[in-house]
C-alpha positions in Angstrom: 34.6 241.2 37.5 32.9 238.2 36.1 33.1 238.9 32.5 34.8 235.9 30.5 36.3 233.0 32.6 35.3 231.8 36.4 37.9 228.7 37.2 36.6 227.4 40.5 39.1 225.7 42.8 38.2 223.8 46.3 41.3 224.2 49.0 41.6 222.5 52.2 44.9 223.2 54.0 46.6 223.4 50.1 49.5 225.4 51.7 52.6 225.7 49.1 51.0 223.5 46.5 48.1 225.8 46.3 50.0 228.7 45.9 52.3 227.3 43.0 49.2 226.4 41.6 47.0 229.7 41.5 50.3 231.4 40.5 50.5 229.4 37.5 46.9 230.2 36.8 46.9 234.0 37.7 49.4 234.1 34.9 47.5 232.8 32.4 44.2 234.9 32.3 42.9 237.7 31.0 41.2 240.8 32.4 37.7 239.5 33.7 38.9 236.4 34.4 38.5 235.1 37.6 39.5 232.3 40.1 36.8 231.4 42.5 38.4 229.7 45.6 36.1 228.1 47.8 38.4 227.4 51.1 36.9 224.0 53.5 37.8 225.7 56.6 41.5 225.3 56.2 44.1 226.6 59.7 47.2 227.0 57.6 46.6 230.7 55.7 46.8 229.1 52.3 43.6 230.8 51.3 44.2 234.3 53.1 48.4 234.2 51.0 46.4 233.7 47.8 44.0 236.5 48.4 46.6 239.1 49.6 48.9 237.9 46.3 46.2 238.2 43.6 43.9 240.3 43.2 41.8 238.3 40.5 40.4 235.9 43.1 37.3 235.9 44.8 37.4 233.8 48.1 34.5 232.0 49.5 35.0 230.8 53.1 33.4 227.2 54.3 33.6 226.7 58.5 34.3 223.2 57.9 35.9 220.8 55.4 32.8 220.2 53.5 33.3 216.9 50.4 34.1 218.1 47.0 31.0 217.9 45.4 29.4 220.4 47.8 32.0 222.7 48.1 32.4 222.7 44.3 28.6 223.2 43.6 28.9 226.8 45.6 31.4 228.5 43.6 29.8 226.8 40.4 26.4 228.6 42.2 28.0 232.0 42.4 29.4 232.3 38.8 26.3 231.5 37.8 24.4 233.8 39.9 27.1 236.5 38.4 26.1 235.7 34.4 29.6 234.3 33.7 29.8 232.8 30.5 32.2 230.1 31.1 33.0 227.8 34.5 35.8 225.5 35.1 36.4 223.4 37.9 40.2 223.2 38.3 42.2 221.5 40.7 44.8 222.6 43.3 47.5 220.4 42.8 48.3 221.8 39.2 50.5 223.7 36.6 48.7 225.7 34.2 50.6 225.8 30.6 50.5 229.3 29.1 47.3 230.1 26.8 45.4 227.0 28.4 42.1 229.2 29.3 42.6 230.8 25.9 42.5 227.7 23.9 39.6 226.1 26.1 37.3 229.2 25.5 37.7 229.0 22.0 37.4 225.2 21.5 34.2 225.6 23.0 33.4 229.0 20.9 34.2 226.7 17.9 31.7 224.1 18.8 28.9 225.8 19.5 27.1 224.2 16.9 27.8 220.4 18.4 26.8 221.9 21.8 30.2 220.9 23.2 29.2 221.0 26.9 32.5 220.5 28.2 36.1 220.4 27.1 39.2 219.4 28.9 43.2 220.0 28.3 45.4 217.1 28.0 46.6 216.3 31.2 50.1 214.8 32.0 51.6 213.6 35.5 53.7 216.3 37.0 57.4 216.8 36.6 56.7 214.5 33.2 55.6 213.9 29.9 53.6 211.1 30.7 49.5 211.2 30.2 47.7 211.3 33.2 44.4 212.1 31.8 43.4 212.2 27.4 39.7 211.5 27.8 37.9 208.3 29.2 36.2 205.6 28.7 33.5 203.7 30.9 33.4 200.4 30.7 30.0 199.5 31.9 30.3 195.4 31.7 33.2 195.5 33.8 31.7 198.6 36.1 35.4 200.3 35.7 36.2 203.8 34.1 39.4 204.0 32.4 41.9 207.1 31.6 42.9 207.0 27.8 46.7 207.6 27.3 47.8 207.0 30.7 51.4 206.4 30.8 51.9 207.6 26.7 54.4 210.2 26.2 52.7 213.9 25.5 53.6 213.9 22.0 51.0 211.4 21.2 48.2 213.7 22.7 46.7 214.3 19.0 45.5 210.5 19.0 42.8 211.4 21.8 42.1 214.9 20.5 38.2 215.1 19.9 35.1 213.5 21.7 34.8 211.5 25.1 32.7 209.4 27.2 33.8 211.6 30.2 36.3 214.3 31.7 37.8 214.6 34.7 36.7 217.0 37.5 40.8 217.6 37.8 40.3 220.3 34.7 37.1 221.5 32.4 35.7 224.2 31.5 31.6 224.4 30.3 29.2 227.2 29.2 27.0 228.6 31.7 24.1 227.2 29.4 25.4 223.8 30.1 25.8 223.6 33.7 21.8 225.1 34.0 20.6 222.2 32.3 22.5 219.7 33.7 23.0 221.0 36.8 25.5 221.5 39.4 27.5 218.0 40.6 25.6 215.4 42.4 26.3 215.9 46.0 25.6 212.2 46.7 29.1 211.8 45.3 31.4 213.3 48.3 34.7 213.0 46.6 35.1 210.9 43.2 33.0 209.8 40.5 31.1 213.2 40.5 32.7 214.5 37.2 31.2 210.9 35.5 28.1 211.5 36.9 28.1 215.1 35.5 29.9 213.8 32.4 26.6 211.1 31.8 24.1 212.9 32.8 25.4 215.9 30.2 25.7 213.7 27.1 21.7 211.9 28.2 21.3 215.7 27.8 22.2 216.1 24.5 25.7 218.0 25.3 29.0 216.4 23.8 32.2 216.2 25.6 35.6 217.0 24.5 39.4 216.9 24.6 41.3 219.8 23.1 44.9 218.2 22.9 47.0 221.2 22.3 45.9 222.8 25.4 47.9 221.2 28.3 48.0 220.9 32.5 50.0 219.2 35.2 48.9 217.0 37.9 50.6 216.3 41.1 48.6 213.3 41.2 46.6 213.2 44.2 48.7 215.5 46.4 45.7 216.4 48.5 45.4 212.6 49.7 48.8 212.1 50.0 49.6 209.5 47.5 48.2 207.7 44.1 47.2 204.0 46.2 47.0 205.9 49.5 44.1 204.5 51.8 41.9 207.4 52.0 42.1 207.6 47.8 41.4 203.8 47.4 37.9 203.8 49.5 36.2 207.2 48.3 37.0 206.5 44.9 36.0 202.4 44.8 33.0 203.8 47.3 31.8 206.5 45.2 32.9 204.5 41.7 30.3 201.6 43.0 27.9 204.7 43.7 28.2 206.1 40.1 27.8 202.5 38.5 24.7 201.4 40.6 22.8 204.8 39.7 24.1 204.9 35.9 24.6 201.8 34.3 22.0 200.8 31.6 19.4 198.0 31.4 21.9 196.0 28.9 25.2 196.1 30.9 23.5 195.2 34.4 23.9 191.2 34.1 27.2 191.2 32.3 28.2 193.4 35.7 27.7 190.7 38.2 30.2 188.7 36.6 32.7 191.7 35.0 32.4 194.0 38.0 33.6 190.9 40.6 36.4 189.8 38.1 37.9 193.5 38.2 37.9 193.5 42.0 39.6 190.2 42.2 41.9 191.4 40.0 42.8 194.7 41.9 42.5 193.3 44.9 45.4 190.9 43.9 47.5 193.9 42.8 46.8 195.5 45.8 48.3 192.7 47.7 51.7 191.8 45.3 52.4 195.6 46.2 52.3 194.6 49.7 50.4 198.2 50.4 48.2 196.2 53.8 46.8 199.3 54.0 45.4 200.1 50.8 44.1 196.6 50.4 41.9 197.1 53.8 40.8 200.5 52.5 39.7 198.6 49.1 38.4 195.3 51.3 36.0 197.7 53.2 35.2 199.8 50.5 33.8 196.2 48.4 31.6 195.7 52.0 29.6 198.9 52.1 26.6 198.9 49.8 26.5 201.8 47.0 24.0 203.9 48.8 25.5 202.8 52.3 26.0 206.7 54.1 30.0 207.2 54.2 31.3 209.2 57.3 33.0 212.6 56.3 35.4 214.2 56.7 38.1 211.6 55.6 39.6 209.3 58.6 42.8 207.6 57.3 42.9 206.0 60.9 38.8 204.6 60.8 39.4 203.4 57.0 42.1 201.2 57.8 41.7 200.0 61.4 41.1 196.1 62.2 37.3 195.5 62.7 
């Protein structure tokens, strides 16, 4: 079965947005291509509808709702273990455009010879023609990651086309050779920030990163935690973003940090409160208290993230 293409996709409880998304992806593939769904103990049959519609999927059952990173890392293990040239991790909030697999394998057949470790669509916010994701930067002085294009209209995707400081765990696609010498994603990272991890520890590896901008995707922006400033979305990602910076960041951009790194917080944290969201700005206030390496409880408690003290 495992002969070109493994996308692997984590599902917890997807339901109808799963389903809309593996039918968009079924659709796209060839023969040998195959999706790899790892399913977090979900009670509402999205997995089991998937299985009995397609028959290119291979479903791998969790007993409990285990953090990305993890649950990624074992269907990322089993392609591997099967020789399959190429693994994606894909999203299940998404819309594949027709000939996206296509045009990923063969931007990274092209650049073979710059060991391209890892290239990504461009990816646009649902329902739109608005860039979600066209490659990233990370701005280390200011500890903050930024997504270039967001907001741009689509048609000026061929600005970002080309290399990258990281990609986005929402879409990419790598050579097996990559992911063995990088490895799988760091499971210290339980859900965000584990695609920049991979992203720098691949280029201190000697891989490059890329951004095919013809090939394209849509994202329901964080559908699985139920909104773009929702609570649960604000901690893991400042949580795990605080993670990534306190493990990665070079000698040089440590002491501008401590000044760059509070000014960016302030600065959100303002936002936070002119959208009068109370409840995003106590996810983001208790996020800022935990230290990096702090253990952070899992599974996901909307109630326990934004309770009073």
């Amino acid at each position: 079965m495992f002969h070109r293409v493994a996308w692997v996709m984590v599902n917890h409880n997807g339901g109808g947005e799963l389903l809309a998304t593996v039918d968009s992806l079924a659709d796209d593939l060839s023969a040998g291509d195959t999706i790899v769904l790892v399913d977090n103990g979900s009670g509402d049959g999205s997995a089991e509808q998937v299985l009995a519609l397609h028959r290119n999927v291979v479903l791998l059952r969790n007993d409990d709702n285990l953090p990305f990173s993890a649950a990624s890392n074992r269907g990322i293990q089993y392609a591997l273990e099967r020789d399959c040239p190429w693994i994606g991790l894909l999203n299940p909030d998404v819309r594949v455009t027709p000939g996206l697999t296509d045009e990923l394998v063969r931007a990274l057949e092209e650049g073979g010879a710059e060991r391209v470790g890892a290239v990504s669509p461009v990816i646009t916010f649902g329902g739109t023609d608005r860039i979600w994701f066209a490659g990233g930067v990370i701005l280390w002085p200011l500890a903050w990651i930024h997504h270039r294009g967001m907001g741009k209209r689509r048609g000026n995707a061929y600005r970002y086309h080309g290399f990258t400081s990281y990609l986005t765990g929402c879409c990419w696609l790598s050579p097996a050779q990559a992911w063995r010498e990088v490895g799988l994603l760091d499971e210290r990272y339980l859900m965000y920030a584990e695609d920049a991890d991979w992203s720098a520890r691949a280029r201190a590896a000697g891989w490059r990163l890329r951004v095919h901008s013809t090939a394209s995707l849509q994202h329901n922006v964080s559908s699985s935690t139920k909104g773009r400033f929702s609570p649960v979305k604000l901690y893991y990602r400042t949580v795990m973003g605080r993670r990534f910076f306190k493990f990665n960041t070079p000698l040089w951009a440590r002491p501008l940090q401590l000044i760059g790194a509070t000014l960016m917080h302030l600065v959100y944290a303002a936002f936070l409160l002119l959208t009068g969201n109370a409840e995003a700005l106590e996810a983001y206030r208790r996020a800022l208290r935990l230290k990096p390496t702090e253990r952070v409880k899992w599974p996901p408690s909307p109630k326990q993230i934004v309770s009073s003290s």
